[in-house]
C-alpha positions in Angstrom: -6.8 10.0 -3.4 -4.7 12.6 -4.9 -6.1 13.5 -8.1 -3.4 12.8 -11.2 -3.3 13.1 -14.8 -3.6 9.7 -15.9 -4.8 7.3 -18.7 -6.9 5.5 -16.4 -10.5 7.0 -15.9 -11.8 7.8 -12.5 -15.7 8.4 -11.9 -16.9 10.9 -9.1 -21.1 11.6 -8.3 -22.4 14.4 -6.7 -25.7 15.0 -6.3 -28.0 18.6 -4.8 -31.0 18.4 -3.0 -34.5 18.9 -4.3 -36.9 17.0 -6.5 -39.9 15.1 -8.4 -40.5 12.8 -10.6 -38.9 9.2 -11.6 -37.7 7.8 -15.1 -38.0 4.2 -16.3 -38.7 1.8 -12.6 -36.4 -0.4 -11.6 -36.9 -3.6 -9.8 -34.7 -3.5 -6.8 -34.3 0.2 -6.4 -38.7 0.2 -6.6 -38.7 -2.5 -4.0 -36.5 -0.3 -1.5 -39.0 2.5 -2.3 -41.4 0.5 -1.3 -40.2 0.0 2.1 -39.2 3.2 2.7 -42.8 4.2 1.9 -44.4 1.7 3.8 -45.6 4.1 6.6 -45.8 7.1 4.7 -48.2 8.1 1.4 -46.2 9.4 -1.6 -47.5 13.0 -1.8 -46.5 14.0 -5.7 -46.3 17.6 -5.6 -44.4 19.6 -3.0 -40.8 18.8 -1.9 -37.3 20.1 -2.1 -34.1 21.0 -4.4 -31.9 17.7 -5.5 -29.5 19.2 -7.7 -26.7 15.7 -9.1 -23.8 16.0 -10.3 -21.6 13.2 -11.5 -18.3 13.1 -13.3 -15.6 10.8 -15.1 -11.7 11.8 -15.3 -9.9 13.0 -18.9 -6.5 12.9 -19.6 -6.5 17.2 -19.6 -8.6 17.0 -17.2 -9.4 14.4 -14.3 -13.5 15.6 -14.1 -16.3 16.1 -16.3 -19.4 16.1 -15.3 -23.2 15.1 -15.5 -25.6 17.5 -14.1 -29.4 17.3 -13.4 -31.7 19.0 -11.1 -35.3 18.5 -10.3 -37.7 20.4 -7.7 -41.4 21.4 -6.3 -43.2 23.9 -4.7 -45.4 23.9 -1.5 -48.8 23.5 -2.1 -50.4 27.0 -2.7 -52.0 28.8 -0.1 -54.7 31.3 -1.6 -54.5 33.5 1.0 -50.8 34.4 0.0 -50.9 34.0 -3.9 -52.0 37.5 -4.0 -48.4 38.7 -2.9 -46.5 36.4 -5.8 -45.2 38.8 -8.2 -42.7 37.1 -10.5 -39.9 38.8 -12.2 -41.7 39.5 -15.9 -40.7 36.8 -18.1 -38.9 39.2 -20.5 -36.3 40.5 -17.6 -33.2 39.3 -17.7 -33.6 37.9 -14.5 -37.3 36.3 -16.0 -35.2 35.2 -18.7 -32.4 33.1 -16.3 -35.2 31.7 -14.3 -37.0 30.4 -16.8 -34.0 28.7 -18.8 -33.2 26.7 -15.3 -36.6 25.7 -14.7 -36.5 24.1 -18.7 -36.9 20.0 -18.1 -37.1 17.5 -20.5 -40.5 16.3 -18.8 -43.4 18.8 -19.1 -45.1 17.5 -16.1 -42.9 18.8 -13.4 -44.1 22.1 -12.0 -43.4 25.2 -13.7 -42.0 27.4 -10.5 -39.9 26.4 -7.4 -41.7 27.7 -5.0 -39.7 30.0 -2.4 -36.4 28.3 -3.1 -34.5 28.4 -5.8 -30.5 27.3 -7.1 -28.1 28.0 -9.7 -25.5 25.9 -11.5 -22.4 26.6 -14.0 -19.4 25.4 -15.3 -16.7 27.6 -14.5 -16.2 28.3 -18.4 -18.3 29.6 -21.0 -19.2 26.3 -23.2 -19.8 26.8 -27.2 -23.4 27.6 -27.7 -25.1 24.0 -27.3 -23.4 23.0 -24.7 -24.0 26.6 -23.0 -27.8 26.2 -23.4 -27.5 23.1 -21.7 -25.2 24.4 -19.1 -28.1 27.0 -18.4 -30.8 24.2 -18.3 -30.2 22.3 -15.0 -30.1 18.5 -16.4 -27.8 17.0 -18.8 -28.7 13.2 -19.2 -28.1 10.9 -22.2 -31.9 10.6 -22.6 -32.3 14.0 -23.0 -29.7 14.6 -25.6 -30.3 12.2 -28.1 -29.3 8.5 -26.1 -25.7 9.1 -25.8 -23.9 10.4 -23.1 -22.3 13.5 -23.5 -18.5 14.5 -21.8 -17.2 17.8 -21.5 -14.1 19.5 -20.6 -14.1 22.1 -18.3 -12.1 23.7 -15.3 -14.9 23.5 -13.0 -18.1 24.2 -11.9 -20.4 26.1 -9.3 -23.7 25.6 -8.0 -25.8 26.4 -5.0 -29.4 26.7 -3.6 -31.5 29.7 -1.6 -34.1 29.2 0.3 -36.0 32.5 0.4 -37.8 32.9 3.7 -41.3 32.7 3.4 -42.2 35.6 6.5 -41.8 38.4 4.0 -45.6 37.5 2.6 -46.7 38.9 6.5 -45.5 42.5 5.0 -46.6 41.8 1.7 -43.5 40.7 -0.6 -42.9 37.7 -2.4 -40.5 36.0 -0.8 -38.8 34.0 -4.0 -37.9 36.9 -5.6 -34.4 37.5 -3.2 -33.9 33.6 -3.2 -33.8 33.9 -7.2 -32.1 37.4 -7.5 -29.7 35.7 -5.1 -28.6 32.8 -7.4 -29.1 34.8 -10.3 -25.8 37.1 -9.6 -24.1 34.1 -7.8 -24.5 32.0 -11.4 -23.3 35.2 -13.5 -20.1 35.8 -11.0 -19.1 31.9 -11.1 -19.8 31.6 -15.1 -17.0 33.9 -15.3 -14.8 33.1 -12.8 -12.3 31.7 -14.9 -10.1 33.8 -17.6 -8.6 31.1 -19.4 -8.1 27.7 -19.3 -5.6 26.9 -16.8 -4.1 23.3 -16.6 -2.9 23.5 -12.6 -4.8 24.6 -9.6 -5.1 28.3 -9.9 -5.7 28.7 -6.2 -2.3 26.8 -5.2 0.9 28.1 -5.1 2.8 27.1 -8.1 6.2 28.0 -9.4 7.2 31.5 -11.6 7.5 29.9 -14.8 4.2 27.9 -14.8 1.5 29.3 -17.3 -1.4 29.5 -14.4 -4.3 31.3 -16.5 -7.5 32.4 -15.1 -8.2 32.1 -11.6 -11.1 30.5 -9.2 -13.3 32.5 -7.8 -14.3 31.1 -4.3 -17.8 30.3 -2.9 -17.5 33.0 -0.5 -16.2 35.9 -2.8 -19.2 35.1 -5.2 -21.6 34.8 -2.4 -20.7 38.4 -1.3 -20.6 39.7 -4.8 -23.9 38.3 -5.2 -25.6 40.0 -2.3 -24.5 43.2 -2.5 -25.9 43.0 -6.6 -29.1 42.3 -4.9 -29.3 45.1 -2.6 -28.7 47.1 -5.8 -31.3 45.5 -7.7 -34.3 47.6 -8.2 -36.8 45.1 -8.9 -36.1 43.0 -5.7 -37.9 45.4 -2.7 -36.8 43.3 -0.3 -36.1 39.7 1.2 -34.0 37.2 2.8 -33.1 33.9 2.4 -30.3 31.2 3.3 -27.8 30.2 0.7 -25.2 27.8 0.0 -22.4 27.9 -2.8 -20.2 25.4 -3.7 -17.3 25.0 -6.2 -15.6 22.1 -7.6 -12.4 22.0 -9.3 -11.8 19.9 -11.9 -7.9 19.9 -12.3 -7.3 19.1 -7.9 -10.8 17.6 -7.3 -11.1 20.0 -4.5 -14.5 21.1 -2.9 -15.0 24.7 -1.6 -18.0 25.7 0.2 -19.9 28.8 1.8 -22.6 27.9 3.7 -25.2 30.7 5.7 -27.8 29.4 7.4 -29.3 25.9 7.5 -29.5 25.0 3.5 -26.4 22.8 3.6 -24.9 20.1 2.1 -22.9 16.6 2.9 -20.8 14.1 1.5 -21.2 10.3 1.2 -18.0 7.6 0.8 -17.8 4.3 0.6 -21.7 4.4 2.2 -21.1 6.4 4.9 -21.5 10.3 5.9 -17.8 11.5 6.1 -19.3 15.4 6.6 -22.2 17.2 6.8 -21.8 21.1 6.8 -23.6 22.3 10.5 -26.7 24.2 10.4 -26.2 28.3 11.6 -28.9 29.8 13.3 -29.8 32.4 16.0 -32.0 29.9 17.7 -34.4 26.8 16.9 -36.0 27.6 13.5 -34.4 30.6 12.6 -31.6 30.2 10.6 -28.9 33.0 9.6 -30.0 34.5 6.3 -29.0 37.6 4.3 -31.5 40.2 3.9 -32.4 43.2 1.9 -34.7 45.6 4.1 -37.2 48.2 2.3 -36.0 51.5 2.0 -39.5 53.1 3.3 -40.0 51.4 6.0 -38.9 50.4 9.7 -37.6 47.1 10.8 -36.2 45.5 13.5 -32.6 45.2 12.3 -30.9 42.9 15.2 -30.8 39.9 13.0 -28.9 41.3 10.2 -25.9 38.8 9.0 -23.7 39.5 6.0 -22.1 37.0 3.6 -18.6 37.0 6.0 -21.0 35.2 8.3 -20.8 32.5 6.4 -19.4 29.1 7.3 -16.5 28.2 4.8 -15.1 24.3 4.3 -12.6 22.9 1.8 -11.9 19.2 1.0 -11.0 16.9 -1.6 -13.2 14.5 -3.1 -12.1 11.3 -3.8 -13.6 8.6 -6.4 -17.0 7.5 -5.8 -18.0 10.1 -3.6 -21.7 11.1 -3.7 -21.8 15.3 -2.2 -25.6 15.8 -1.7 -26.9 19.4 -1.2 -30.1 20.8 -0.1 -32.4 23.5 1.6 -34.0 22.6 5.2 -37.1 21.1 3.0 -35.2 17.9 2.3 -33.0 18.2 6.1 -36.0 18.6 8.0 -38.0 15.5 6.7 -34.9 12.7 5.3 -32.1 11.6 7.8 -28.7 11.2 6.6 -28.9 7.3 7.1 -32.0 7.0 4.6 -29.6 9.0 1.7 -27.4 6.7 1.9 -29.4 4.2 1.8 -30.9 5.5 -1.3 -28.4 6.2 -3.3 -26.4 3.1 -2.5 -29.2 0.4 -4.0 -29.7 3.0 -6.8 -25.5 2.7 -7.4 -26.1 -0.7 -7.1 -28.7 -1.1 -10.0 -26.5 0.1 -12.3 -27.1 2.1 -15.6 -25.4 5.0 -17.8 -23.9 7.4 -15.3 -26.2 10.8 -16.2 -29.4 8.4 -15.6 -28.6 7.2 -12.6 -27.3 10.2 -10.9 -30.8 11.8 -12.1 -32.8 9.0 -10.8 -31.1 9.4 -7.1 -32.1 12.6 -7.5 -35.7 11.7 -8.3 -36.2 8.8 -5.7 -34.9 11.4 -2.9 -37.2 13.4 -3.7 -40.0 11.4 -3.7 -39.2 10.0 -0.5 -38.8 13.7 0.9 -42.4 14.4 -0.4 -43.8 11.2 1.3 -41.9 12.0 4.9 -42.8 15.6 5.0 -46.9 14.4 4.9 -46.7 11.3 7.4 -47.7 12.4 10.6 -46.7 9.3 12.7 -43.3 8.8 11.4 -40.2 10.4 13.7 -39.0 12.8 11.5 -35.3 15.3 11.5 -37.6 18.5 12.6 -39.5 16.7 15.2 -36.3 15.6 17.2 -34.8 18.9 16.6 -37.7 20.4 18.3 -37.9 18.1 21.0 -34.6 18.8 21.7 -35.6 22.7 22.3 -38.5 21.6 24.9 -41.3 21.8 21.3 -43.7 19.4 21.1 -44.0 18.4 17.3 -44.8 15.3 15.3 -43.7 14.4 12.0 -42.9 15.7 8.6 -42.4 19.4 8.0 -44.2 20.6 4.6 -41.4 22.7 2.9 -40.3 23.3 -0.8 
């Protein structure tokens, strides 16, 4: 579907991966979760990113969007707490964690563990609208019972997950993962100059006002990492990372993907892609890294952000783009999304809701799998595939 300025309004979803938590039950949706969870016990408190995303067209512009993100930690291990130094609450980059972690329910946990994401629309909004930009869920519950539409030219978001070996040489590994999105969310925030009401990235003709131009996922990626090797209160780190952009004039998606976070895209109940995994070999995914200055490490494994994979598409009506670090990849198949998200679509309900409670229900599911020993899980067949015997779920943020 080629995206047109038109009267008549179009609605497209998208939806991240990681989260927790579940708003008002619904009957049929509730009975699917049953099933799903037949063999495996809900386990409330550690899973993955589920970022959603979900917009209808204007007559400026075809997209707007509903955004909402929920998440959890691993369970703490004692023996490594002691190396969890968080970025002081009253650093800037304190500051910007803190505002994405904001959710309307109290009870969801208060960090994200070793992962972490970022989101933004591509344009400074006026000053509610930017707090709410900077606080990952919009939803009509949350402000005041009435959805809310905005106009935009697009919008960026992506997830880290920081790789949890850097406790062996004592340094917190979330530190990178949020550094990481921090720069990547301050790059795409201002990514646009104006307000253009064409493509920026297309080829257009002399006399056309094109204003402002779109930053791609890669370009902010690299920006990013190279801020965090400058940044003095990161020591050092790695982690995986995904960026992806979405315009709101073409409908086009632009990715860059490093490692095995990823993401995929869901049409008409079916997986039309899903963006391939990079790694050296089984269980070591391609990550950027920051090395200490005072010490001595093996360097062989040392990608850079043009290592990353890049993809562009357009998205079409109704399509549902999900996307995630290995903690949801390794324990949900593709198959059991859809499946999800389609009785959920199915229920009905205001648009920002719904999107948020695919979100949730993912999540939840993703919690359960990564505990149940007996069930076949993503991991376990990926190992099997390398000659590694393992069974089940694989605990993850």
């Amino acid at each position: 579907m080629s995206v047109k300025r038109s009267r008549r309004t179009r609605y497209f979803r998208h939806v991240l991966a990681k989260s927790t938590s579940s708003p008002a039950p619904r009957v049929e949706t509730d009975a699917l979760m049953s099933r799903l969870f037949a063999r495996s016990p809900l386990v409330r408190q550690h899973p993955s990113w589920y970022f959603s995303l979900r917009f209808n067209s204007t007559v400026a512009h075809p997209f707007n969007f509903h955004i909402g993100v929920s998440w959890a930690p691993k369970p703490p291990d004692p023996e490594l707490t002691r190396f969890h130094t968080a970025f002081s609450a009253d650093s800037q980059l304190g500051k910007w964690r803190d505002g994405m972690l904001v959710r309307p329910r109290r009870s969801l946990p208060k960090d994200a563990g070793e992962d972490f994401f970022c989101h933004t629309e591509a344009r400074p909004f006026v000053a509610v609208l930017l707090h709410l930009s900077l606080t990952p869920c919009i939803d009509a519950q949350w402000l005041g019972g009435s959805p809310q539409r905005f106009d935009h030219q697009g919008v960026a978001f992506g997830v880290a997950d920081g790789v949890g070996g850097w406790v062996d040489s004592g340094v917190d590994p979330s530190l990178f993962a949020q550094a990481l999105m921090f720069y990547a969310h301050n790059y795409s925030h201002d990514s646009w100059a104006g307000e253009p009401e064409i493509d920026p990235t297309q080829d257009h003709g002399q006399h056309e006002d094109v204003r402002g131009r779109e930053m791609t996922p890669y370009e902010c990626l690299d920006l990013a990492y190279h801020r965090v090797l400058e940044e003095q209160l990161v020591e050092a780190g790695s982690s995986t990372a995904c960026l992806l952009t979405l315009n709101s004039s073409s409908g086009v998606l632009r990715s860059a993907n490093l490692g095995d976070s990823g993401y995929l895209i869901i049409r008409s109940s079916s997986v039309i892609y899903r963006e391939p995994t990079q790694t050296h070999y089984f269980n070591c995914p391609l990550q950027l890294t920051k090395y200490p200055e005072s010490a001595s490490f093996n360097k062989y494994y040392l990608d850079l952000p043009s290592a990353a994979a890049q993809h562009e598409t357009k998205l079409r009506h109704g399509d549902i783009v999900i996307a995630y670090t290995d903690g949801l990849s390794d324990n949900v198949f593709p198959t059991e999304l859809v499946a999800i998200c389609s009785l959920i679509a199915r229920a009905g309900g205001p648009e920002g809701e719904q999107v948020q409670f695919m979100a949730n229900r993912i999540v939840q599911y993703a919690q359960a799998c990564m505990r149940d020993r007996k069930r076949a899980s993503p991991f376990e067949r990926d190992a099997a595939r390398e000659g590694i015997s393992y069974r089940g779920g694989k605990v993850d943020e």
